[in-house]
Structure formats: C-alpha cells, structure tokens
C-alpha positions in Angstrom: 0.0 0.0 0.0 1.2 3.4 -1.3 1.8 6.1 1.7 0.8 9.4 0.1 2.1 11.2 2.3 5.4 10.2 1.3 4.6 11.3 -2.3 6.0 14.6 -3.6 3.2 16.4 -5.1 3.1 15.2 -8.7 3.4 11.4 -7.4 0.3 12.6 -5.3 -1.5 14.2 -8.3 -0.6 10.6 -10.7 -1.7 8.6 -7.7 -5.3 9.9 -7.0 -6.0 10.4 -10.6 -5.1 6.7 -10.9 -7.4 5.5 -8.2 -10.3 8.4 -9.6 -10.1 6.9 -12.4 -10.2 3.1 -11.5 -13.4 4.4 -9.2 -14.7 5.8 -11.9 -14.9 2.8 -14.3 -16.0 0.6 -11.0 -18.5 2.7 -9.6 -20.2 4.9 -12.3 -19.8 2.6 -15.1 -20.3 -0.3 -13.3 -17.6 -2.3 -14.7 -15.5 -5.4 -13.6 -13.1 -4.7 -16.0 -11.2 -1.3 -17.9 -8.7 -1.4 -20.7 -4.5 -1.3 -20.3 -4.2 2.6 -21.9 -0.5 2.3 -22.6 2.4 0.2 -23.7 2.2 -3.7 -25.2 -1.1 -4.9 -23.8 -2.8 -1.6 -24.5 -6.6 -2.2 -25.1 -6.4 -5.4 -23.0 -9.3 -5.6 -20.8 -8.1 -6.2 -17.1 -9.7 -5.9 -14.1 -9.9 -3.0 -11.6 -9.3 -5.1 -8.8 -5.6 -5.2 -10.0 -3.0 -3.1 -9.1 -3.7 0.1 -10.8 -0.5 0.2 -12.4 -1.5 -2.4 -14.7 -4.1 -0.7 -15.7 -1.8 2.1 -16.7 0.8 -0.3 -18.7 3.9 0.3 -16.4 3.4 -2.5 -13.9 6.8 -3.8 -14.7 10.6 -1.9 -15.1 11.3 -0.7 -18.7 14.2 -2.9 -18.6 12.4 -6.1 -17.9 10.0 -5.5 -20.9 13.0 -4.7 -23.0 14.9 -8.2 -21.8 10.9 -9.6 -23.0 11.6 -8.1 -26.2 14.7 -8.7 -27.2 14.7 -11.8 -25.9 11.4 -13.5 -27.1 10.1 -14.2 -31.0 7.5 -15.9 -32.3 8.4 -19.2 -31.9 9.7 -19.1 -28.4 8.4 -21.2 -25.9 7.3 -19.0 -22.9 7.3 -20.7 -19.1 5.4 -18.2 -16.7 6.1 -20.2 -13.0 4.0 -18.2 -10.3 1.9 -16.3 -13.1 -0.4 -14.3 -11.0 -3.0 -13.0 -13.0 -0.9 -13.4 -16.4 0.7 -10.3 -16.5 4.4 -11.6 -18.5 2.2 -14.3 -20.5 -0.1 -11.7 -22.0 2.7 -9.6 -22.6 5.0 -12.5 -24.3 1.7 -13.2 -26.7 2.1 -10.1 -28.0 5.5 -11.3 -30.1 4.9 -15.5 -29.4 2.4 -16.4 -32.2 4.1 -19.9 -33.6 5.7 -20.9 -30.0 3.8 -22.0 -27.1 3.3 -19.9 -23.4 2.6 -22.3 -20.4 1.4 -20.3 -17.1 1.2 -22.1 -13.7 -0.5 -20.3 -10.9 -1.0 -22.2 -7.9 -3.5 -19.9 -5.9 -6.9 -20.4 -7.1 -8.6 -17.4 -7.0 -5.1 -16.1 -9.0 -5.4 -18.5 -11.6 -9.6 -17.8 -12.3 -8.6 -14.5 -12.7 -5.8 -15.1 -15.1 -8.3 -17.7 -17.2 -10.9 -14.8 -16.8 -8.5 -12.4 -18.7 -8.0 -15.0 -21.3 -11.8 -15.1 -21.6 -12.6 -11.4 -22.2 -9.5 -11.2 -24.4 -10.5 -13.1 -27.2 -7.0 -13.0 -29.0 -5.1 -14.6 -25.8 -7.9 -17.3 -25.1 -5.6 -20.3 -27.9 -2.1 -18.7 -26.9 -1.9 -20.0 -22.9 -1.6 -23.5 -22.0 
C-alpha cells in the first residue's frame, strides 16, 4: 500500500487520478473490468481489482520489458512459474504467435482471474496453456 504522504506532489496528483479513475470505471460505469491505456497490452481488458499500475501499462521496469523483447520471437516457448494473474504471459503473446506460453499459478482465485483475462481477451484465449 502506497503512503501518500510520502509522495511529492506530482506522485500525489498521478496517484489519486489513478485511483479516480479506477473508481470511476468501477463505480459509475459499473464495470469489472477497464482497458491497459499504454504500452504492449494496450486495449487489454483487465480488471480493476488489480493493481492500478497495470491498468496504466507500467506495472513492470522498462528494462524487464525490454529483456521480454529482445529476448522473445514468435516461436519461443514462454514458461510463466507463479503467473499471478498473467501479467508476462499476456505480454510475451504479443510477439509469441508460432511458440507455445505455459502459465502455472498455484492460488486459485489467482489463476480464475488469469483464465478470466484469457476469456474477455479473445485474442489470448488459444495462446496460454
């Protein structure tokens, strides 16, 4: 959990327009689930319950999506071992098309979600195993 008061004050501006915004899609529109607005996965429907910061498309370092992308092609084969809610699997579909991307999430209620993503993301649901 993010102390705001820690924040300098354009942290603290970035942070409660973040969390506006998630209550805004939640609460007025009644939705489950808002699109990523930047980066690979942009457009990818994901829910609000996440960390904001995936929402925004900079849940991870710069230089771990770079390592992804320079790393990865499209007939890689992908292992994702504690996937979470799918976060690096979704992101390595973007450039794996030919290859194959396993994700193994042990927590239930983890791995729904992540299958849930799939779902609602119909370009994802033949690319995890």
């Amino acid at each position: 959990s993010i102390k705001i008061k820690n924040l300098n004050l354009k942290s603290k501006f970035s942070y409660l327009k973040e969390k506006l915004t998630l209550r805004f899609y939640k609460l007025i529109l009644g939705r489950k689930r808002m699109p990523i607005l930047n980066g690979k996965l942009k457009g990818m429907l994901w829910p609000i319950k996440s960390n904001y910061l995936f929402i925004y498309g900079n849940y991870e370092h710069p230089n771990v999506l770079k390592w992804f992308d320079d790393n990865l092609d499209s007939e890689s084969v992908f292992y994702d071992l504690g996937a979470n809610h799918g976060y690096y699997s979704f992101y390595a579909s973007k450039t794996i098309n030919k290859g194959k991307i396993y994700a193994f999430e042990p927590i239930g209620e983890h791995y729904e979600t992540m299958v849930n993503i799939a779902k609602v993301n119909e370009e994802c649901t033949n690319k995890l195993f």
